[in-house]
Structure formats: structure tokens, C-alpha cells
C-alpha positions as CSV (number, residue, x, y, z in Angstrom):
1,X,-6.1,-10.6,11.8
2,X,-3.0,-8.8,9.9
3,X,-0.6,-11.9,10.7
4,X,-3.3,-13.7,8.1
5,X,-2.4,-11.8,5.2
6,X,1.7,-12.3,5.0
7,X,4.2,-9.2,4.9
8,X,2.6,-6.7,6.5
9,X,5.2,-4.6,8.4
10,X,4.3,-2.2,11.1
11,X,5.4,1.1,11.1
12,X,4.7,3.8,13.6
13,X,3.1,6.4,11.6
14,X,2.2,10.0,13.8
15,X,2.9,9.6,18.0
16,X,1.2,6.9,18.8
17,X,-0.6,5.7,15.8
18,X,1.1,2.5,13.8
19,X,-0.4,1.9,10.0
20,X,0.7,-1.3,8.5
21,X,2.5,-1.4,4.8
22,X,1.9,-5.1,2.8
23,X,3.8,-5.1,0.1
24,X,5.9,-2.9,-2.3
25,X,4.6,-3.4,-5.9
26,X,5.8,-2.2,-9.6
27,X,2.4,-2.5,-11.5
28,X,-1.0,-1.0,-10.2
29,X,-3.0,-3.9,-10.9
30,X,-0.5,-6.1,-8.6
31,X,-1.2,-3.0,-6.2
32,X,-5.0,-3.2,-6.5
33,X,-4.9,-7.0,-6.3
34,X,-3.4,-7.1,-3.4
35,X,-5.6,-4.2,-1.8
36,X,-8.3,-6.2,-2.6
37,X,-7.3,-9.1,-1.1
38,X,-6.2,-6.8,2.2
39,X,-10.5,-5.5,2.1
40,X,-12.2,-9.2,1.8
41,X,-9.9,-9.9,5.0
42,X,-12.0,-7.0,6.9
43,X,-9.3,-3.8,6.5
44,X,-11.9,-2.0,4.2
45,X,-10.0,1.6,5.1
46,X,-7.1,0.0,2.8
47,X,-5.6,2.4,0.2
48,X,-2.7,2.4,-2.4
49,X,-0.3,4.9,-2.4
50,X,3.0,5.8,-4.4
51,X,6.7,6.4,-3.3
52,X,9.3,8.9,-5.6
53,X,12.9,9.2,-3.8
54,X,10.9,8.5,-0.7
55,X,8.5,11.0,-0.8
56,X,4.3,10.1,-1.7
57,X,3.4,11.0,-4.8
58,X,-0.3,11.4,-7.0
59,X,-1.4,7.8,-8.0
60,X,-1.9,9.1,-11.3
61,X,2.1,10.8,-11.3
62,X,3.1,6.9,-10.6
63,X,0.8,5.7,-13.5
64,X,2.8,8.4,-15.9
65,X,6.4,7.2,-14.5
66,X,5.3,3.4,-14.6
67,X,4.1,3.9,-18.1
68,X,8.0,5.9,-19.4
């Protein structure tokens, strides 16, 4: 099912447990497209989250720096 959305790379996440990433994005609505598309392919748990230097940061933090 995840080779039929394109980019997804698996990454081992905690033990275990592997979460896959599908795409790195510089606008939210590219973000949010994307997500979308991930959801009507059946992953609804999908989410969009932020990187700074490597480290997560609040959506809304990424919004402020997008928008500088």
C-alpha cells in the first residue's frame, strides 16, 4: 500500500516500530496536500510535522519562520 504513494522512506522510529516520512516540503499547503493525498490512500493516522536544525518544532513556530 505505501509503495503506491512514491517517496516514502522508512525509518525505524523507537525499537521496533518503523514510521514512514513522504516528502520534505517548504509551504504548509504543499504539506497538507500531500497529507491529504497520503489519508484518501487509507493511512488516516497521517500527520504533518516541522524540522528546525533537526529537532521538531510547533506547526505554528514553522508557520512564523516560513512567513520571515
Amino acid at each position: 500500500k505505501i509503495k503506491s504513494i512514491g517517496g516514502a522512506e522508512k525509518v525505524l522510529d523507537k525499537g521496533n516500530i518503523y514510521k514512514y516520512i513522504v516528502g520534505r516540503f517548504t509551504s504548509f499547503s504543499e504539506a497538507e496536500s500531500k497529507k491529504s493525498e497520503v489519508i484518501k490512500k487509507g493511512f488516516t493516522d497521517a500527520f504533518i510535522y516541522a524540522l528546525k536544525d533537526g529537532e521538531r518544532i510547533r506547526i505554528k513556530e514553522a508557520l512564523k519562520l516560513l512567513n520571515e
